[in-house]
Structure formats: C-alpha cells, structure tokens
VEXDREN-2710 file (C-alpha; in Angstrom, 1 decimal):
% VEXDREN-2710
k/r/px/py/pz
1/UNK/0.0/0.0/0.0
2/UNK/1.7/3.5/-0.7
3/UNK/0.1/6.1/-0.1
4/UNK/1.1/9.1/-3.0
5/UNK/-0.7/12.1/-1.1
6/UNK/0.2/14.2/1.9
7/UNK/-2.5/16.5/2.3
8/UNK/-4.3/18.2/-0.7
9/UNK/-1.2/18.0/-2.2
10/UNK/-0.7/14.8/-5.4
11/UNK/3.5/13.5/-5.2
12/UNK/4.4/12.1/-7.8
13/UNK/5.6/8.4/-6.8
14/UNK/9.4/9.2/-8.0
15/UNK/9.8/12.1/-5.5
16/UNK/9.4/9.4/-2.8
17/UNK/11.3/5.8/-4.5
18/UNK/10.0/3.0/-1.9
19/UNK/8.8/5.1/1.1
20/UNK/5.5/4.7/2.5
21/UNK/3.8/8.1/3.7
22/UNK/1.0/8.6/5.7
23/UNK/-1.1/11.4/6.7
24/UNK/-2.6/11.8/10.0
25/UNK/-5.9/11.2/8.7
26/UNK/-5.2/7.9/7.2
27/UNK/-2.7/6.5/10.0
28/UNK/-6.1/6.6/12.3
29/UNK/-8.2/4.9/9.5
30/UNK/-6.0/2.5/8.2
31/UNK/-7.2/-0.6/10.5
32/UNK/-10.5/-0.4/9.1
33/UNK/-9.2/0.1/5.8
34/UNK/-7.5/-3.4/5.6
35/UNK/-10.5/-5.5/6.9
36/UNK/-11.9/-4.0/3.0
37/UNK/-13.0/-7.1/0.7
38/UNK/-10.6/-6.0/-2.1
39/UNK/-6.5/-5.5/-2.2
40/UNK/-5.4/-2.3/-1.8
41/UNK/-2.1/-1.2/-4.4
42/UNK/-2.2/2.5/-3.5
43/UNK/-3.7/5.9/-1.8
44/UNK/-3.6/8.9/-3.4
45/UNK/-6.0/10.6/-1.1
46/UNK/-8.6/10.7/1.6
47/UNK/-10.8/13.9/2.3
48/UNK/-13.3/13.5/5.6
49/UNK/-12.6/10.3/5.8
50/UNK/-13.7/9.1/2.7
51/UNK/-12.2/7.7/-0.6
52/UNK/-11.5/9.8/-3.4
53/UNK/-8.9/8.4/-5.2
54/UNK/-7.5/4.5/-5.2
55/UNK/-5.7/2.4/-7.8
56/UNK/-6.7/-1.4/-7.1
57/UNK/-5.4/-3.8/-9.3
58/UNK/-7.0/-7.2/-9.2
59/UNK/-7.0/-10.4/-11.0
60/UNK/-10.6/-12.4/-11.5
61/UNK/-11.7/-15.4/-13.3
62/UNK/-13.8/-14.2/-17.2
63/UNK/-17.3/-15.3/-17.1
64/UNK/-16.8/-18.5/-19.1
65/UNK/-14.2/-20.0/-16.8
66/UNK/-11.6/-18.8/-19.2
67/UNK/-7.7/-17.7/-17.7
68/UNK/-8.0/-14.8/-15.1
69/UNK/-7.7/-11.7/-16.6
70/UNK/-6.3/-8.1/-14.9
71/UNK/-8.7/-5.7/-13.7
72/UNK/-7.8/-2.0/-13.4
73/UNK/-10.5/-0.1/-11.2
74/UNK/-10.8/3.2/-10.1
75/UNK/-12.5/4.1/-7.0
76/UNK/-12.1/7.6/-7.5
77/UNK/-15.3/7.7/-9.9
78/UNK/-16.9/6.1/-6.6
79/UNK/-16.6/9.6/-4.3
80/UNK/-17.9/9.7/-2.3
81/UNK/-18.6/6.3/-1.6
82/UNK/-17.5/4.6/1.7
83/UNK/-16.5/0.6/1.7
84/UNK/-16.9/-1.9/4.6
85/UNK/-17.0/-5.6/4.6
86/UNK/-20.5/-5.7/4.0
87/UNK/-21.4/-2.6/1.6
88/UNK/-21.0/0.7/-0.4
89/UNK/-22.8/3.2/1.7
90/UNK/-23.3/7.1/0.1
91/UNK/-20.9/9.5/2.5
92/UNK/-22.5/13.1/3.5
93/UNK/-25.9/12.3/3.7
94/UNK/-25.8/11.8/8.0
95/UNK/-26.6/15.2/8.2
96/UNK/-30.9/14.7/7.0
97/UNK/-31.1/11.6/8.7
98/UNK/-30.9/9.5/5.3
99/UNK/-28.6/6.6/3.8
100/UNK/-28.2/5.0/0.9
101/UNK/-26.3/1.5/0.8
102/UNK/-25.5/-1.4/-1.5
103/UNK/-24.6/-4.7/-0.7
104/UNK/-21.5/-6.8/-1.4
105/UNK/-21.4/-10.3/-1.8
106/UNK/-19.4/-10.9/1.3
107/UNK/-20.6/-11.0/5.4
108/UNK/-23.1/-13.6/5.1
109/UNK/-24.1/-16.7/6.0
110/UNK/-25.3/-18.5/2.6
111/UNK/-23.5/-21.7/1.2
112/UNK/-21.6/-21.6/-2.1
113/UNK/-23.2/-21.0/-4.9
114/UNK/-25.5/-17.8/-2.7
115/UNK/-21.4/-16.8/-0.5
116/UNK/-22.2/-15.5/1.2
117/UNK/-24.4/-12.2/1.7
118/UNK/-27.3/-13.0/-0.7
119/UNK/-30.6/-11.7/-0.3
120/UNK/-33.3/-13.8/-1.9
121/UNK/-34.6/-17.3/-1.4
122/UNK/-36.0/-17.5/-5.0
123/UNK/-33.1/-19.3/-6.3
124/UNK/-32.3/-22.1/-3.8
125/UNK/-31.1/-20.2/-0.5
126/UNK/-32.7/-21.1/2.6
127/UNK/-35.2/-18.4/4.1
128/UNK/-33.6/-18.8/7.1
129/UNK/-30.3/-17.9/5.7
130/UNK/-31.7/-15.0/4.0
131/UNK/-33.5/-14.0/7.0
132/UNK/-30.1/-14.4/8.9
133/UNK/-28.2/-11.9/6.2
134/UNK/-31.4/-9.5/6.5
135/UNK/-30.7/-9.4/10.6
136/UNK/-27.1/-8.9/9.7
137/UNK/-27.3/-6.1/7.2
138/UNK/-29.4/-4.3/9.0
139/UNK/-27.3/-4.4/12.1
140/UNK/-24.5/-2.9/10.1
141/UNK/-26.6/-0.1/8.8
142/UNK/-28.4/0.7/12.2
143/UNK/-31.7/0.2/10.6
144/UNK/-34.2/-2.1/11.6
145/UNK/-34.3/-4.9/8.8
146/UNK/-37.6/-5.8/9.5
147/UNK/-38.6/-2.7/7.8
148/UNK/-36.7/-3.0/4.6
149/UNK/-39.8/-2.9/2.6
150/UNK/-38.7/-4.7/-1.1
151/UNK/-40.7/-6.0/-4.0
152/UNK/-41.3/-8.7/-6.3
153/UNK/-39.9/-7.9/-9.4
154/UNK/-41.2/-8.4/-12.3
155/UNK/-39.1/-6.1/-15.1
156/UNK/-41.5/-3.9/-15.7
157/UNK/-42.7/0.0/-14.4
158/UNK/-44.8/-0.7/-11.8
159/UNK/-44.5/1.4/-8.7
160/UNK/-45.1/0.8/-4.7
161/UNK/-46.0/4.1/-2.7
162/UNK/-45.4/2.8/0.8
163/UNK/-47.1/4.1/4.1
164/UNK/-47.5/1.4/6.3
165/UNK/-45.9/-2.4/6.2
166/UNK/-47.3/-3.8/3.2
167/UNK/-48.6/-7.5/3.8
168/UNK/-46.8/-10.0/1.2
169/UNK/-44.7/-8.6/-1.3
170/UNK/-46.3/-6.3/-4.0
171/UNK/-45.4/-6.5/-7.5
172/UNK/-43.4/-3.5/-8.8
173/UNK/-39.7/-2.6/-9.7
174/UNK/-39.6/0.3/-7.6
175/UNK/-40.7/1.5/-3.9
176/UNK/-41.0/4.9/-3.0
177/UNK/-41.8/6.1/0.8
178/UNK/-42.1/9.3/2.3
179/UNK/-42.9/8.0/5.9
180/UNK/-39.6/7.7/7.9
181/UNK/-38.7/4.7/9.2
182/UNK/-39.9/2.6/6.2
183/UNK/-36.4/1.6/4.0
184/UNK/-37.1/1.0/0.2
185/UNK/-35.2/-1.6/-1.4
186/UNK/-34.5/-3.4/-4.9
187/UNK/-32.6/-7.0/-5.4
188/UNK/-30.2/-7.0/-7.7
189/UNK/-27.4/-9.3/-9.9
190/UNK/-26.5/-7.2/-12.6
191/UNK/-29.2/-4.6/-13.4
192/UNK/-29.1/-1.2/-12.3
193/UNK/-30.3/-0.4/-8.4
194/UNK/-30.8/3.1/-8.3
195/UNK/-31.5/5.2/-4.7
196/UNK/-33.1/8.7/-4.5
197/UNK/-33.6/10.5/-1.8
198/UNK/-35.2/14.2/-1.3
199/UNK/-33.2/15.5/1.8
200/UNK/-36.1/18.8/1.5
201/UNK/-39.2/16.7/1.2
202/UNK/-37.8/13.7/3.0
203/UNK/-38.9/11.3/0.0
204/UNK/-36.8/8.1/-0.4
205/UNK/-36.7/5.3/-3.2
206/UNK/-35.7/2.6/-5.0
207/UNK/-35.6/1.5/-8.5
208/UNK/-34.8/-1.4/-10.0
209/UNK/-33.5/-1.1/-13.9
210/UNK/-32.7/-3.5/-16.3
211/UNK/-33.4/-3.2/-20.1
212/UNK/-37.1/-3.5/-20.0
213/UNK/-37.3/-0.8/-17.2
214/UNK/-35.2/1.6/-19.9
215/UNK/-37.5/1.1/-22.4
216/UNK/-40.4/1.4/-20.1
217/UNK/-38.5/4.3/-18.6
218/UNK/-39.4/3.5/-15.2
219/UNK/-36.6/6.0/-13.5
220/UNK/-38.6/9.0/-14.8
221/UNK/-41.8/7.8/-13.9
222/UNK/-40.1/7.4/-10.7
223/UNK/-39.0/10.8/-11.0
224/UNK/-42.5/12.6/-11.9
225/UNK/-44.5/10.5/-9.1
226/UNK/-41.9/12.5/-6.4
227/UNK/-42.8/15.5/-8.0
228/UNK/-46.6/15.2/-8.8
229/UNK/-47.3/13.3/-5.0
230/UNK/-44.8/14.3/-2.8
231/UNK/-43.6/18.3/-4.5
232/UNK/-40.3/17.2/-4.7
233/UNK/-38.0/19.1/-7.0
234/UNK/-36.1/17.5/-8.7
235/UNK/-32.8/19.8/-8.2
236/UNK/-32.9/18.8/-4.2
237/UNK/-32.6/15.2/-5.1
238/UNK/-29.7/13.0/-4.5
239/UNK/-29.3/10.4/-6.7
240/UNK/-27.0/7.0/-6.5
241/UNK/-26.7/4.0/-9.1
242/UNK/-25.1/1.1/-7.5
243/UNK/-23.2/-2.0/-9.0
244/UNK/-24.2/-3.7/-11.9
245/UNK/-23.1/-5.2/-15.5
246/UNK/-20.9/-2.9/-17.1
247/UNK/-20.7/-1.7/-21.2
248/UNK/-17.8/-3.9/-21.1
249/UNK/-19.7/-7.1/-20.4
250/UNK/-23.1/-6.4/-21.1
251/UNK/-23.5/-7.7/-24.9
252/UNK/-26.9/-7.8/-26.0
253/UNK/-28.9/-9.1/-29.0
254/UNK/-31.8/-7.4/-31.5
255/UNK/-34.4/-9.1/-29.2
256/UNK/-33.1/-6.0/-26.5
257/UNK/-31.6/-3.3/-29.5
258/UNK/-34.8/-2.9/-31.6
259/UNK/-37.2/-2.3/-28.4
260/UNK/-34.5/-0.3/-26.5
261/UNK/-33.9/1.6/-30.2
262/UNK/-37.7/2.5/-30.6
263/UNK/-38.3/3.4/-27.1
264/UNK/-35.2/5.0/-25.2
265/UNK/-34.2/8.9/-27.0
266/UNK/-30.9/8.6/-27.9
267/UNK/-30.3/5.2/-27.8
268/UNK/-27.4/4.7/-30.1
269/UNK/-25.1/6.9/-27.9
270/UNK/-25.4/3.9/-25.4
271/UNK/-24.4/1.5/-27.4
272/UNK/-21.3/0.0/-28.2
273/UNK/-20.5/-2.4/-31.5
274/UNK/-17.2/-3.7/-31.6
275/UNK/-16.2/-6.1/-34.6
276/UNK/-14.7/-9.1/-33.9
277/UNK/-11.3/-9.6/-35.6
278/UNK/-10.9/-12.7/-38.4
279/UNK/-14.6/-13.4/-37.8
280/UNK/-17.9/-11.8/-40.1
281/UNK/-20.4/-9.9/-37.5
282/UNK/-19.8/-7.8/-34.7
283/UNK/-20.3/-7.7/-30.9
284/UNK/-23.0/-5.2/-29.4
285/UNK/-22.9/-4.0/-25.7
286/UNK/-25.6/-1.8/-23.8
287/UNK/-24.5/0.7/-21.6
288/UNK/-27.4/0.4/-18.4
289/UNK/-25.4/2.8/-16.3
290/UNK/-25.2/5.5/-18.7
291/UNK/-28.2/5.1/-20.1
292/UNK/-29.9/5.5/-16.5
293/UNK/-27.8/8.5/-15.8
294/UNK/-28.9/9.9/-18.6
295/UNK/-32.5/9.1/-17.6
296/UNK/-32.0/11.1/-14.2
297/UNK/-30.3/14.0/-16.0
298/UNK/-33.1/14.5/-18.4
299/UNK/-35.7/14.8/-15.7
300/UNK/-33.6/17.7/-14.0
301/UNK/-31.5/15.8/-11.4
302/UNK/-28.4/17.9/-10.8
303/UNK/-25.0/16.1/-12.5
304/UNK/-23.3/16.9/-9.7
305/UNK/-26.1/14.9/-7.2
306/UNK/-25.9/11.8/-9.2
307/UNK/-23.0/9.3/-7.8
308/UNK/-21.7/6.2/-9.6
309/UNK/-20.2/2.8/-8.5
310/UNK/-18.1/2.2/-11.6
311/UNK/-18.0/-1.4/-10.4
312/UNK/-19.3/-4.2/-13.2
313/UNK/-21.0/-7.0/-11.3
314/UNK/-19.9/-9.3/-14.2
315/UNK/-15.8/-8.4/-13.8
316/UNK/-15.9/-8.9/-10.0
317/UNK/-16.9/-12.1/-8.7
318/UNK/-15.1/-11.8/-5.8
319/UNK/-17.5/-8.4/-4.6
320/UNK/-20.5/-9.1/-6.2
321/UNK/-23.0/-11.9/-7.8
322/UNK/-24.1/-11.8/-11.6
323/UNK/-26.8/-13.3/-13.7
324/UNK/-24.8/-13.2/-17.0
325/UNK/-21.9/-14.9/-15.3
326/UNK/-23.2/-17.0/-13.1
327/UNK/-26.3/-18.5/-14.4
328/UNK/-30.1/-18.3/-12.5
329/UNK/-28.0/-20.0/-9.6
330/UNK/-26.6/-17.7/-7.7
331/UNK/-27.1/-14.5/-5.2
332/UNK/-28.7/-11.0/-5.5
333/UNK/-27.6/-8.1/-3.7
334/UNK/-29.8/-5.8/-2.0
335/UNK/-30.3/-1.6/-2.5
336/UNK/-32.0/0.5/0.4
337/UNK/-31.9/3.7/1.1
338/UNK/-34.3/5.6/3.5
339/UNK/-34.9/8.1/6.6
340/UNK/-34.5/7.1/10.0
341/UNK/-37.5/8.2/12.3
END
C-alpha cells in the first residue's frame, strides 16, 4: 500500500522511490481500511474520511471459466462512496437523517453457490439464511431490517407508494416512501439499483432497472410521481446508481436493441459495437449505467447529485453476484436507502 498524497497535495511516486507516507488522517483509519474485501495497491487521497482516489489492481476469473484476466479499477469515480466488509454506503448524507447502501457479496451466511451475503430465497437459498443476512445487514446499517420494505420484481414500471408495512410482497420494480422509518429496497445481480432520496421533502426510493425498465423508462416515472405526489423538486434530489453489468460485459442481442432503439431517446449513444477480428459480424454491448444517468439528467437531477459505483458486477466475482456470469444460480444483492425516524 503507498500512499502518494500528503494532504491536498498529489506527489508524484518518484519524488518518494520506496517510502511509505502517511497522513494523519489515514494512519487513524487505516485498520479499518484493511479489513476491505478487495486489495489495496495505493492511496492517493482521503478527504473527511472518505475515498477519493484508489488504484486497485486485481486479478478475476472471465465469465466463461476462461484464464483470469487483470482488472484496473478506479475508486475515484466512486466519491464519495465509503467501503466496509459488508457494503458501499453514500458519504454526506448523516446530516438529514438519510442513507443509501448497496450490498456486497461478502458478510453472510449462505453456502456456495448464494457466498455469502445474498438476499433472496428464489433461487435455492434457505429463508432462514436470507432472513439471517437481512438481521445482519441491518445491524450494520443501524436500521431495523424488519422494515426493509422490497418488491417482487417483475421487469417492468410498476410502482409501490409505501405508508404502512405492506402485507406480502407487491409486484413493482420500484418503492417509493415518504414515511420515515420505512427503508425501500431493490434485489439486484447485474441490473441497475438506483437510490433517491429528497433530503427537503424527505422522499426516499428505489428502482430497479434492467433493459425493460429503460424502455419502459421506469426511472422518470419514478422521478414525476416524487414531483406530482410528494412536490419534490427534482434539483434537491440526491441520486446514487449502484453496481451492476458494465458496457464492457453487457453484450446484448436485436431481441433488446430494436425495443431499446424504438423506445429510449438517444439510444445509439449507449451502445457499443465492436467487430470481432478474423470473424464476419460484430459484438453489441448496452451501456445500463449510462443510459440511467442519462435518464435522471433528463428529468432535471443535478449532475453533480448523481454518484456512480463504476464497479461491473460481471468483472468482480469476488465483490459481487451476476446473472450473465453466473447462471439463475446464484445470489442478488440488495439496495436500500431511506430516513430514520
């Protein structure tokens, strides 16, 4: 680990060949810092306690079982994003009362092919296992899990306005509360979780985006219902989109292009064609992340309130679970944001 910054000030490594330098800041942090799930190569720089800058270099196995290959990713697009053993939580928002959190796949109690912090029992898992990692996660985030209040997902734009403890699990792909106390949440192993809160209003969401919800453009409907129901504006929101299959990994077919091509403006900026060399045809990839940003953006969420984990789900099996690598079998992850009472 070599830490490159003392300060605000960025040393180049040369100036300091095979020294280690530490600010005060990050000598009182650094325990925690090595119980992270991931290998640390370097810090360039903490601010408040917080990442803003970190070089990790890993090595994971492809999604076929083919040879490892090296991963290069930046946790400076994740500011300002904190890391624990259990989950990327959203720095700065202590101050209304509000979180926003995303799971990792490590913490848990589930058995291989759910290891170990997986969140749903529709694939295999025990319920008692995913009751146990509920109890657990909650725990962590000083919430009571028992009112996470999540959804059965069904890929499409339906939408959950909770005010008391729903009974059973309603179908929608996004939950939306403005009573504190209440914690929406979406399950997730490769589509896009994305958490909103409204610090003025004291809104709080969660919305679960895979193709179909772009083309059904369920993150402005999302949008509109905390404006028409609740007078948020959209300015005072915070917006975060959490893990999930990157442009790199995400390759996708005409059965997802034509819909995706008729229904979402500006579709073509979000998606990448790459030819494949000795070989007739080409590769096509869909950009989810973007594309939801860009969703957000359009219904006047400030740029500057819309934060990023620039982690694909696919690439990192060691932090996360993934559909497209993995098969039906494996775990989902869980989003959930909210206000405590």
């Amino acid at each position: 680990m070599t830490v490159r910054i003392v300060g605000k000030k960025i040393f180049p490594e040369s100036e300091y060949p095979g020294r280690i330098l530490f600010c005060k800041r990050v000598s009182a942090l650094e325990p925690s810092f090595r119980k992270l799930p991931f290998a640390c190569d370097e810090i360039r720089y903490w601010r408040d306690l917080h990442f803003t800058a970190h070089e990790h270099n890993a090595r994971s196995v492809g999604a076929h079982g083919d040879a490892p290959k090296p991963i290069s990713c930046c946790l400076a697009k994740m500011n300002p994003f904190q890391a624990d053993n259990v989950a990327l939580n959203l720095a700065g928002l202590d101050e209304y009362g509000a979180f926003m959190a995303f799971s990792l796949r490590g913490g848990g109690v589930s058995p291989p092919p759910f290891d170990s912090l997986n969140f749903s029992a529709e694939e295999g898992d025990s319920i008692r296992n995913v009751e146990r990692n509920f109890q657990s996660f909650g725990k962590t985030l000083g919430i009571n899990p028992d009112r996470i209040v999540t959804c059965r997902q069904i890929h499409g734009d339906q939408i959950v306005v909770v005010e008391s403890m729903p009974v059973g699990l309603p179908e929608a792909d996004a939950v939306v509360t403005a009573t504190p106390g209440f914690y929406p949440a979406v399950k997730t192993a490769d589509c896009v979780p994305i958490l909103l809160v409204d610090p003025v209003r004291r809104v709080a969401a969660a919305v679960h985006v895979g193709w179909r919800g772009l083309v059904k453009r369920i993150a402005r409907k999302v949008t509109r219902l905390m404006s028409d129901r609740f007078m948020s504006n959209p300015p005072d929101l915070i917006a975060s989109l959490g893990p999930s299959i990157g442009k790199c990994c995400y390759e996708v077919d005409d059965r997802v292009l034509k819909p995706f091509r008729e229904e979402f403006p500006g579709a073509e900026q979000f998606i990448i064609t790459n030819e494949l060399p000795n070989r007739s045809g080409n590769r096509t990839f869909l950009d989810l992340t973007a594309a939801s940003r860009f969703e957000l953006i359009s219904q006047g969420i400030c740029e500057e309130n819309i934060h990023t984990v620039d982690l694909c789900t696919s690439c990192r099996p060691d932090l996360f679970f993934s559909h497209r690598r993995d098969g039906a079998k494996t775990g989902r992850h869980v989003a959930v944001t909210g206000f405590n009472s």
